[in-house]
KESELO-346756 format. One line per field, with one value per residue (C-alpha): x, y, z; residue number from 1. Coordinates in nm, 3 decimals, padded with zeros to 5 digits. Example, Ala and Ser with C-alpha at 12.3 -4.5 7.8 and 13.67 -1.06 7.14 Angstrom:
2
u	c(01.230,01.367)
v	c(-00.450,-00.106)
w	c(00.780,00.714)
resi	c(1,2)
***
This chain:
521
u	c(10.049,09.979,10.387,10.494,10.238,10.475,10.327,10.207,10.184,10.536,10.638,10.538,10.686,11.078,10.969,10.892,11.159,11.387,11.323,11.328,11.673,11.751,11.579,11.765,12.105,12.066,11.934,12.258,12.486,12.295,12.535,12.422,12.445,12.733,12.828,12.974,13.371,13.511,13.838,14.031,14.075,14.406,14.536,14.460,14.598,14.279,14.190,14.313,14.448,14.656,14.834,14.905,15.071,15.222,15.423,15.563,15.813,15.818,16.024,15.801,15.771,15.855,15.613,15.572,15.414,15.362,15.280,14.861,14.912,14.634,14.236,14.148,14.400,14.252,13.924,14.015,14.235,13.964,13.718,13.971,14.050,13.688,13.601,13.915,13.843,13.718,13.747,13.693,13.669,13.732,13.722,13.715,13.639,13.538,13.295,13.125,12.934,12.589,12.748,12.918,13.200,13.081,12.710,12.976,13.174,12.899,12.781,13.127,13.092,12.720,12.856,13.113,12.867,12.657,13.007,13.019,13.273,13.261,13.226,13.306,13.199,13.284,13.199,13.171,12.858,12.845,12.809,12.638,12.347,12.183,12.184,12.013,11.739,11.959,12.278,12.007,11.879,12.244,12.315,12.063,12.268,12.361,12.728,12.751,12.747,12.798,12.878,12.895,13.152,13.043,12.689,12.473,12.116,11.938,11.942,11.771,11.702,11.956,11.830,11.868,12.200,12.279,12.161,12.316,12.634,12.594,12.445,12.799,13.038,13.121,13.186,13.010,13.340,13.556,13.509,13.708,13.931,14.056,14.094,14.151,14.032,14.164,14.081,14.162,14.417,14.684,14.607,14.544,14.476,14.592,14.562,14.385,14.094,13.735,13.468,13.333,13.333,13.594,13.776,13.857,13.853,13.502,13.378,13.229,13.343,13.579,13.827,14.087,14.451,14.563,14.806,14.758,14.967,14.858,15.017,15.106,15.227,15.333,15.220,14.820,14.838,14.889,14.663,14.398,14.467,14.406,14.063,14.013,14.095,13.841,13.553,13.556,13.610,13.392,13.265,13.146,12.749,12.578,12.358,12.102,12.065,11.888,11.789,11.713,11.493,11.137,11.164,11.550,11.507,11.300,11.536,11.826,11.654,11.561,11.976,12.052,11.824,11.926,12.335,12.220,12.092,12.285,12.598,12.458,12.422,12.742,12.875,12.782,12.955,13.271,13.409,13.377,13.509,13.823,13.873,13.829,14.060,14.337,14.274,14.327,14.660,14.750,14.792,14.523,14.495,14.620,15.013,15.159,15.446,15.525,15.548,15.859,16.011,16.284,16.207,16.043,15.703,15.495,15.099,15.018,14.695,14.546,14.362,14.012,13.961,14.029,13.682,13.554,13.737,13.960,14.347,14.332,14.665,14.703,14.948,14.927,15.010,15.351,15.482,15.398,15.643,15.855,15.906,16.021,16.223,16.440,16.509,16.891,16.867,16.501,16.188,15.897,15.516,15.219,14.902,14.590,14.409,14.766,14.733,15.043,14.937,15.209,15.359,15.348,15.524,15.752,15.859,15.918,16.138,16.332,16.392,16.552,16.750,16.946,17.001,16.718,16.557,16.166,15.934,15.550,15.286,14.931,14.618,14.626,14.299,14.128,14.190,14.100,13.776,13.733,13.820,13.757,14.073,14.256,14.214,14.354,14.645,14.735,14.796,15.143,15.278,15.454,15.592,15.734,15.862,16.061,16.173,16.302,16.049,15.960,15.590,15.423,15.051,14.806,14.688,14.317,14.400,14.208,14.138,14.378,14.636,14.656,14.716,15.119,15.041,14.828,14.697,14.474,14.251,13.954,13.770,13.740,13.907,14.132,14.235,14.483,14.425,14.746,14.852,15.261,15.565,15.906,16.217,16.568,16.480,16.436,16.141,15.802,15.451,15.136,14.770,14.491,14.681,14.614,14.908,14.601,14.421,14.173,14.358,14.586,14.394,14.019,13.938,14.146,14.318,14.582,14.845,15.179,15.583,15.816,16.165,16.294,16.463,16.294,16.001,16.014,16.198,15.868,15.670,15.879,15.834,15.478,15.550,15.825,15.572,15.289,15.505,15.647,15.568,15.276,15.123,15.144,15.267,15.522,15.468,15.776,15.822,15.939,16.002,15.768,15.486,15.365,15.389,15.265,15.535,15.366,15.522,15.278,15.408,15.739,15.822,15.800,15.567,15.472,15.116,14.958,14.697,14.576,14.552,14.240,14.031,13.681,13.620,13.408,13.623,13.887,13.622,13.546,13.918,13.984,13.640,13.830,14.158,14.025,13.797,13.938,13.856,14.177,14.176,13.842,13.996)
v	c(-02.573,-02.266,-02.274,-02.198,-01.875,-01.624,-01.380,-01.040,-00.825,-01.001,-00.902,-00.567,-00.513,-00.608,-00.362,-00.127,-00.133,-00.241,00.165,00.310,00.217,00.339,00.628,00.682,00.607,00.839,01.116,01.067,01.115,01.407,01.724,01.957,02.353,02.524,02.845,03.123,03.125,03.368,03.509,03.598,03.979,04.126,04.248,04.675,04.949,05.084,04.849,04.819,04.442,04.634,04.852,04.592,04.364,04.602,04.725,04.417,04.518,04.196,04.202,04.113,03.715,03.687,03.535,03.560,03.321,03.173,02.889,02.875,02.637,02.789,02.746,03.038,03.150,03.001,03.122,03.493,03.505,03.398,03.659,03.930,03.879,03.916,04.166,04.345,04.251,04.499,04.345,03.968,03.671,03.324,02.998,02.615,02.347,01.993,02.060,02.384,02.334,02.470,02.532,02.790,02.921,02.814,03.072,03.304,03.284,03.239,03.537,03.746,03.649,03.773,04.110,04.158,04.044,04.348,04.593,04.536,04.249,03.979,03.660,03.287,03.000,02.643,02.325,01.969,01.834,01.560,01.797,02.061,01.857,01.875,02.258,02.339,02.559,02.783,02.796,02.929,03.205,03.356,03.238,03.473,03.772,03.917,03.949,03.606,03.305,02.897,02.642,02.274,02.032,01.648,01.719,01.437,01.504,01.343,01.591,01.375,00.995,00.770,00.526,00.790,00.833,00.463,00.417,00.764,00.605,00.291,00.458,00.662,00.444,00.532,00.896,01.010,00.839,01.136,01.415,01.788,01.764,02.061,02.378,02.736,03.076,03.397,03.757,04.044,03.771,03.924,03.666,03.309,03.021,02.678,02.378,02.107,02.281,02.274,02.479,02.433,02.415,02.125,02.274,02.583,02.497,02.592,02.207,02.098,01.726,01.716,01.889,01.820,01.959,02.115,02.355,02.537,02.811,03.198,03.319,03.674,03.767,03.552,03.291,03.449,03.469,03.123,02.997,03.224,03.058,02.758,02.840,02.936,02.616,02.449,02.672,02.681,02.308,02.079,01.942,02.256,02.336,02.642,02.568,02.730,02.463,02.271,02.549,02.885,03.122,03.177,03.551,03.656,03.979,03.793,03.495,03.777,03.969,03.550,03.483,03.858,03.807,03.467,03.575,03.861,03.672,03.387,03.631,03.817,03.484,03.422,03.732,03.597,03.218,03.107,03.108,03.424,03.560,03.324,03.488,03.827,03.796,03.630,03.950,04.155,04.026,04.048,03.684,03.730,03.873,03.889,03.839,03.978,04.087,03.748,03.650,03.421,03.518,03.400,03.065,02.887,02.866,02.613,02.618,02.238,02.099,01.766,01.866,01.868,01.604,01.384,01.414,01.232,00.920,00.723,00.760,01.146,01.271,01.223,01.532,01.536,01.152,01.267,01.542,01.359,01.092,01.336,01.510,01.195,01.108,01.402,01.250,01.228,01.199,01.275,01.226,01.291,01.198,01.318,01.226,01.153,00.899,00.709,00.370,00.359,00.005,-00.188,00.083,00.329,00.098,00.008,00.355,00.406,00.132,00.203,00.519,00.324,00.118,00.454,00.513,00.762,00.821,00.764,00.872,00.829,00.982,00.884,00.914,00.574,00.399,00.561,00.915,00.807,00.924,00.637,00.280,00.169,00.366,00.258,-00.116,-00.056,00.149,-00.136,-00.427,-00.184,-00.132,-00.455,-00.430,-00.059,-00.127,-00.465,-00.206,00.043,00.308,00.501,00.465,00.685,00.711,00.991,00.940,01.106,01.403,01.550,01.899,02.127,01.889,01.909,02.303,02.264,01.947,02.230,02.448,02.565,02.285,02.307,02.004,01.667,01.512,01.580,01.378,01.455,01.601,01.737,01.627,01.717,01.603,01.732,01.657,01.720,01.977,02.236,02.160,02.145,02.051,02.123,02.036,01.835,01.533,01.235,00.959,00.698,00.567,00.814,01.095,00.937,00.834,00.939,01.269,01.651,01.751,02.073,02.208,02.416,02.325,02.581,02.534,02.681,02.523,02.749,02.674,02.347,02.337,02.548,02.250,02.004,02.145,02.013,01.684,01.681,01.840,01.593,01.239,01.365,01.088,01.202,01.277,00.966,00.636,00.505,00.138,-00.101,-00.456,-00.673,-01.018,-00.988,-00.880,-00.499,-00.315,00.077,00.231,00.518,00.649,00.595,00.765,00.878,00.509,00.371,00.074,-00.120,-00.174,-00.465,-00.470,-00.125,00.111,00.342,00.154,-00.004,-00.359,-00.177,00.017,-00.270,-00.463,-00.261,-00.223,-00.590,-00.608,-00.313,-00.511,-00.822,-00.697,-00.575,-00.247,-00.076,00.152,00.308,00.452)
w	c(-01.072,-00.859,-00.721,-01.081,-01.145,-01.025,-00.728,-00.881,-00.561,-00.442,-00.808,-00.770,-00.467,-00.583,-00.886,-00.675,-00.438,-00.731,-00.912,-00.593,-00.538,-00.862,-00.839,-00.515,-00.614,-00.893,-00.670,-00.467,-00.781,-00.898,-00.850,-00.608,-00.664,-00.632,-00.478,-00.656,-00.633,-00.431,-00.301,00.009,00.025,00.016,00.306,00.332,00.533,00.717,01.011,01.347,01.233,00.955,01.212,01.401,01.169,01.048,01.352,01.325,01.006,00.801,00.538,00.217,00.188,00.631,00.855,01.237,01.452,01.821,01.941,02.101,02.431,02.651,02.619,02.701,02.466,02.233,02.267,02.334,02.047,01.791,01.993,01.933,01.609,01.538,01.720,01.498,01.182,00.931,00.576,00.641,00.849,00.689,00.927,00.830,01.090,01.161,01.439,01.581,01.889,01.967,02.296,02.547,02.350,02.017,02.036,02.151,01.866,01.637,01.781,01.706,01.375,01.293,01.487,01.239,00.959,01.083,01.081,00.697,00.772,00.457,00.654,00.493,00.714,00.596,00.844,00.759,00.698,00.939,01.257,01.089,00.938,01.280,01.322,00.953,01.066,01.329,01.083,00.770,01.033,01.041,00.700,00.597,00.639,00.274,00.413,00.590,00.415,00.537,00.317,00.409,00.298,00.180,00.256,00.351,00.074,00.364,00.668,00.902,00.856,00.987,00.712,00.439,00.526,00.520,00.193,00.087,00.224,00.007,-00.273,-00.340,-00.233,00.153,00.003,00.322,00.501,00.406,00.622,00.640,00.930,00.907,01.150,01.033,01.138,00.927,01.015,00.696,00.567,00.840,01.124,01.106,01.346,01.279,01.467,01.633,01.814,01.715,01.810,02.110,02.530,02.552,02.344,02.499,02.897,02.911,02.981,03.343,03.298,03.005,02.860,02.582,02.575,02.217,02.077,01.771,01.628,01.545,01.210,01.053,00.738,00.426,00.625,00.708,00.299,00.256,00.470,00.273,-00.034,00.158,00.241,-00.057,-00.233,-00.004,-00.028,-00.403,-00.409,-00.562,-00.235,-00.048,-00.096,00.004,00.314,00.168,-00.089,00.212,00.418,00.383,00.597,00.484,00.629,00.622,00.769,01.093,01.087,01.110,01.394,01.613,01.527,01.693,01.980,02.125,02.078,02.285,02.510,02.566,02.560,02.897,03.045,02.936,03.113,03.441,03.427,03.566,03.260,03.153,03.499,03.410,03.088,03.194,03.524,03.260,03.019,03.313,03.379,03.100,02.992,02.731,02.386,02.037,02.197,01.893,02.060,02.114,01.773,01.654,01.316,01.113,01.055,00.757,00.769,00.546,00.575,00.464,00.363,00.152,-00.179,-00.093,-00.421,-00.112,00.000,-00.322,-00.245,-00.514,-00.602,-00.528,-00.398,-00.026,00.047,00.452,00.447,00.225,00.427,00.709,00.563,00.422,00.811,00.944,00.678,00.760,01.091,01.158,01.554,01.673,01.630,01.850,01.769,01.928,01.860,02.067,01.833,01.736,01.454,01.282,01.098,00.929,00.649,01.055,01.239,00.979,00.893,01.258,01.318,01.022,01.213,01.477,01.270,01.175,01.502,01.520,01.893,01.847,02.080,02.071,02.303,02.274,02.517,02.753,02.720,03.047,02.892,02.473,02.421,02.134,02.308,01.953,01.860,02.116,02.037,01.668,01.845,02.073,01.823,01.686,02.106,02.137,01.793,01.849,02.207,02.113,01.863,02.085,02.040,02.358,02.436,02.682,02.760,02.896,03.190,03.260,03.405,03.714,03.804,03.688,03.627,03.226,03.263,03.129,02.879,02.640,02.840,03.139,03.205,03.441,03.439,03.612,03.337,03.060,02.752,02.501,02.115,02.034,01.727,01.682,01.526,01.627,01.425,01.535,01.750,01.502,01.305,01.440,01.311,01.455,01.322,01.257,01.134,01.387,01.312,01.203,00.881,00.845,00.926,00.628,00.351,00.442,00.585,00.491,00.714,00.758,01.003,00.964,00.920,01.092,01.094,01.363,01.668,01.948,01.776,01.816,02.129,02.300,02.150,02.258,02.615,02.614,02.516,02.815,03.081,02.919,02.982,03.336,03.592,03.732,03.411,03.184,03.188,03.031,02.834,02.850,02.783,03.100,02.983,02.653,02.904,02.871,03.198,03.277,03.496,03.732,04.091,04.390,04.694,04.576,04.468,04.068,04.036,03.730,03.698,03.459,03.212,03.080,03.408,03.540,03.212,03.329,03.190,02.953,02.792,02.787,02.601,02.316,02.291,02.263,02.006,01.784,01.777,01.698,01.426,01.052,01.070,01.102,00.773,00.928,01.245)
resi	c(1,2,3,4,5,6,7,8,9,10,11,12,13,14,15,16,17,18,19,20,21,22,23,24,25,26,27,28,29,30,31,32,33,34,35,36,37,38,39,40,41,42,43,44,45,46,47,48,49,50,51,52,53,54,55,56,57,58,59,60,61,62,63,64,65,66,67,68,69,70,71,72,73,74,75,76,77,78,79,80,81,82,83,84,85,86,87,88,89,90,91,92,93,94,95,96,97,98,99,100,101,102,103,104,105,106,107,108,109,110,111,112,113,114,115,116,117,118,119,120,121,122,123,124,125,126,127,128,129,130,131,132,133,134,135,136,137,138,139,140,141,142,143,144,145,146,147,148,149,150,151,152,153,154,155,156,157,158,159,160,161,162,163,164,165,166,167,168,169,170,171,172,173,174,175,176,177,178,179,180,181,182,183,184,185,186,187,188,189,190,191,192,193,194,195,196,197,198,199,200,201,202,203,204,205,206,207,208,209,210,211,212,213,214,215,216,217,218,219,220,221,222,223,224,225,226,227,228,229,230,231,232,233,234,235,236,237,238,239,240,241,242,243,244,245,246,247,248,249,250,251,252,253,254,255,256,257,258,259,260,261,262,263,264,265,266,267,268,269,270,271,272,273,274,275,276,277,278,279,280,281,282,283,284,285,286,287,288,289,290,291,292,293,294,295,296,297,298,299,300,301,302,303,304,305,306,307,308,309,310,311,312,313,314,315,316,317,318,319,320,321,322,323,324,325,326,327,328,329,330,331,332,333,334,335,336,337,338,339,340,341,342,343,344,345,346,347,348,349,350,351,352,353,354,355,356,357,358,359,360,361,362,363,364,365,366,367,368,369,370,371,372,373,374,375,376,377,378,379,380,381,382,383,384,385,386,387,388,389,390,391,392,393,394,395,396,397,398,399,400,401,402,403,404,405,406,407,408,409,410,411,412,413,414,415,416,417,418,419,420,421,422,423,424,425,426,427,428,429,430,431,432,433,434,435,436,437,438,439,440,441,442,443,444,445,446,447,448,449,450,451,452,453,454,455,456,457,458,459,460,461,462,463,464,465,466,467,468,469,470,471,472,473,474,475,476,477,478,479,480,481,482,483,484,485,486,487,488,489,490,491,492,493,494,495,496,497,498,499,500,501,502,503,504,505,506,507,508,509,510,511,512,513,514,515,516,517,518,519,520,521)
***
């Protein structure tokens, strides 16, 4: 009789657990605060930035530009522009650093803060979680404010953000990919580059290779309105609706200190003697004198609705589509994590079938950082070569030896990130956009159009430099086998199987292709 009396304390349990989840998933729908909506500020007269844009005589509506191939560049231009900026600093990324450059920057921007400078930070969440306590010490500043995009409600557990995960349908899948740094609405940055050491030729071991493009005029407007659109979106929280400082006025003096501090260590690194020897030539600084103009110049970015999953428009993916499209004899792709999938491969072969030259360059598996990537990649390379699609591969650069592929490169390796489409030779895009499901259809991303064939043909001078011999291989079929063709003394040699990988990096790759997981890489 006893096995039909139902358990009480196993009853209890399942109860329990039963409203917990409930209570759970409804504290994971719950809407979280919102900030109040505010507004780029128009461009002025007054500051140094003013001047200087200014000088340049754009006719209303014009936009000048250049492209941003050097790290150090990179780094020295954002510094700058800080350092300049009177009225307002806006800047968007994926991933800032607790690093090197990325204190240093951090540091620019709570210096500005402290000028009277209005400063909008917006990060994604999934980096940022990690760094609540530092980011609400600077976040304390009445002029400085950080907002997080998709924020996780759980800040720390691994298992709350599991369930958080489940509990809202893999919203926490969609991240903000995008990259954008605005000083006073006259400059902005655009590009592939996050925050931080690799990023800027600052890394010991490791360094990627990027390009990203500085922006004046119509163009700098744009891309405020951009910001804009994200920061008063639906899916960017205040950080201090998970962290705020107990004691702002402390906090504010701790964040001051340790930028002081770690910027006079700073002063004394290899890097910084780098930087300042380049500035001292010459070969650093805003550049404005080498600004482009003429062309047209499109800031693109998806609608941050993208972020809460379901049939939102997907406007990166269609311009992306749109770009090639326009393809009449040329079209060049560059992208460091590369899955074109069926519709991909598809569109690109259609491209040949017009008689279109395609051209792909992607990082080989010994430079991808993700193997996992690379296994998804490598199911579409037979299928575009038999095609006639040009395949070339990254090989991991040592030393030095990625300096002309994106820029100055110190490190014992370097892997590719720029992510580039060129068209005909006269139009050019350069971004955040990675030619790969999740680039397409899960996380934002942003980048900008110019049509303009030296433009293009300055970023299509990378891609040649980055697929020269000595730098990547190029894939080709030899009697339906795959074969990597490098030089080795002066003489070309085909090499089998995916070369300078360790078995366990060819392993995960082979796990990634055989598994159905495409549409999350």
């Amino acid at each position: 009789m006893s096995g039909w009396v139902p358990d009480s304390r196993g009853a209890a349990r399942r109860i329990t657990a039963l409203a917990l989840c409930a209570l759970l998933a409804a504290c994971a729908g719950a809407p979280l605060p919102r900030g109040e909506p505010s507004s780029a500020l128009a461009p002025g007269r007054e500051s140094a930035l003013d001047a200087t844009v200014a000088g340049l005589a754009l006719a209303p509506g014009a936009s000048a530009y250049r492209l941003v191939a050097g790290a150090e560049d990179a780094f020295a231009l954002r510094m700058r522009s800080a350092a300049l900026a009177a009225r307002s600093l806006d800047v968007q990324y994926y991933m800032w650093h607790d690093d090197l450059t990325g204190r240093l920057l951090a540091g620019e921007l709570l210096a500005a803060a402290d000028r009277g400078v209005r400063v909008r930070v917006l990060v994604d969440d999934f980096y940022a979680r990690g760094l609540d306590e530092a980011l609400a010490n600077v976040d304390a500043h009445p002029l400085l404010e950080i907002r997080v995009f998709n924020p996780f409600r759980s800040r720390a557990s691994v298992l709350g953000n599991a369930w958080e995960f489940i509990a809202t349908g893999g919203r926490g899948n969609h991240r903000m990919h995008n990259k954008l740094w605005i000083a006073d609405s006259r400059l902005a940055i655009v590009g592939g580059r996050n925050i931080g050491d690799e990023y800027f030729g600052a890394h010991r071991e490791f360094n990627f290779g990027d390009l990203g493009v500085l922006l004046a005029g119509e163009a700098a407007v744009d891309a405020s309105m951009q910001f804009d659109e994200y920061w008063n979106s639906e899916s960017a929280v205040p950080l201090s609706a998970f962290a705020r400082a107990a004691a702002p006025d402390a906090a504010l003096e701790t964040a001051r200190s340790a930028f002081a501090a770690h910027r006079a260590a700073a002063a004394g690194s290899d890097y910084a003697a780098r930087i300042l020897r380049l500035r001292d030539e010459g070969a650093l600084g805003l550049g404005l004198d080498a600004l482009r103009r003429g062309g047209a110049v499109r800031v693109l970015a998806d609608d941050p609705r993208k972020a809460q999953g379901g049939d939102g428009p997907l406007r990166m993916l269609e311009e992306m589509r749109a770009l090639l499209g326009r393809a009449r004899a040329e079209a060049i792709v560059v992208s460091p994590y590369f899955v074109p999938m069926r519709s991909g491969t598809d569109g690109l072969l259609g491209l040949r079938e017009r008689g279109v030259s395609v051209a792909v360059l992607t990082n080989s598996l010994a430079a991808n950082d993700v193997a996992a990537v690379h296994g998804g990649y490598s199911r579409w390379r037979r299928p575009l070569l038999r095609g006639g699609v040009m395949v070339h591969e990254l090989k991991p650069l040592p030393g030095s030896g990625g300096g002309d592929v994106d820029g100055r490169i110190g490190s014992s390796r370097a892997s590719l990130h720029t992510k580039a489409v060129i068209v005909d030779r006269r139009l050019a895009f350069v971004g955040s956009f990675n030619m790969d499901p999740r680039s397409a259809r899960l996380n934002t991303e942003s980048g900008v159009l110019i049509e303009d064939p030296a433009f293009a043909a300055e970023v299509r001078a990378h891609y040649e430099q980055a697929i020269a011999q000595e730098r990547s291989w190029q894939v080709r079929l030899v009697d339906g086998r795959l074969r990597w063709y490098d030089v080795i003394d002066g003489r070309e040699v085909q090499v089998a199987a995916e070369p300078g990988a360790d078995f366990s990096r060819r392993f995960t790759a082979l796990l990634f292709r055989l598994l159905p997981l495409d549409a999350q890489l």
